[in-house]
ZATOR-50167 format. One record per residue (C-alpha): residue in three letters; x, y, z. Coordinates in pm, 1 decimal. Example, Ala and Ser with C-alpha at 12.3 -4.5 7.8 and 13.67 -1.06 7.14 Angstrom:
# ZATOR-50167
[r "Ala",[1230.0,-450.0,780.0]]
[r "Ser",[1367.0,-106.0,714.0]]
# end
This chain:
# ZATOR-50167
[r "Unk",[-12724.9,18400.2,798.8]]
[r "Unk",[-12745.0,18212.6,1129.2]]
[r "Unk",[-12485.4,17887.8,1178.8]]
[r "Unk",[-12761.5,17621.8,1107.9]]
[r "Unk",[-12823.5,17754.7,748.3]]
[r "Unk",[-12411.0,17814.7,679.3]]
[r "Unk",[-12381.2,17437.3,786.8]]
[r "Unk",[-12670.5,17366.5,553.3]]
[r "Unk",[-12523.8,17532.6,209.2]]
[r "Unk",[-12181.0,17396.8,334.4]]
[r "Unk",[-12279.9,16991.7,332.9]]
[r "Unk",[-12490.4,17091.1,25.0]]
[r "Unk",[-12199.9,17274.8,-156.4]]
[r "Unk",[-11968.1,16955.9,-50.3]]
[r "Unk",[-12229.7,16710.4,-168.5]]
[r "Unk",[-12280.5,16895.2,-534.6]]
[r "Unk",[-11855.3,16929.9,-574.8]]
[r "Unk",[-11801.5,16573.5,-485.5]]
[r "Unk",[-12090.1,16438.2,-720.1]]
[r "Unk",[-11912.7,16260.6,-1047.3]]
[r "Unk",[-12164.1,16173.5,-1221.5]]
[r "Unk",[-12170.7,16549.9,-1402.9]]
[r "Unk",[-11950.9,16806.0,-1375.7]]
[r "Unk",[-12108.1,17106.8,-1133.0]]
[r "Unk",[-11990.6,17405.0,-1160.6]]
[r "Unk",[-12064.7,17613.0,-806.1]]
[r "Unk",[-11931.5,17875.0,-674.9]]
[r "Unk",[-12047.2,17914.7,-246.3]]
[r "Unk",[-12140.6,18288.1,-282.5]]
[r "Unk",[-12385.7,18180.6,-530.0]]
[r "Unk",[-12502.0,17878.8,-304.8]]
[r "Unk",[-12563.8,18130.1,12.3]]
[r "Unk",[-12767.0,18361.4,-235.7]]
[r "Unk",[-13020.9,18123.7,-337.4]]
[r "Unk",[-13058.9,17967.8,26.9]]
[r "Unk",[-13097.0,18280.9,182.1]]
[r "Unk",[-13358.6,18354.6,-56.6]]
[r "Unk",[-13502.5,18017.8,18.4]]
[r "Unk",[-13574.8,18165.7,382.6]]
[r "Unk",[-13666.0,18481.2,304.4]]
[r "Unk",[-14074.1,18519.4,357.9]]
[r "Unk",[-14275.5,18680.5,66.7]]
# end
């Protein structure tokens, strides 16, 4: 994963655990998994 994508899924994943509203449950390894497969061509 290059550094522009890990700084994406990191201000994601700290935007989804501070939201209060509902409790998220996340886990990061998760979070790089489905961005990654975001980018990935078909």
């Amino acid at each position: 994963m290059t550094s522009k994508s890990e700084h994406l899924v990191d201000l994601i994943f700290k935007k989804l655990k501070n939201y209060k509203n509902k409790k998220i449950f996340l886990e990061k390894e998760n979070l790089d998994k489905f961005v990654i497969s975001l980018f990935k061509e078909n």
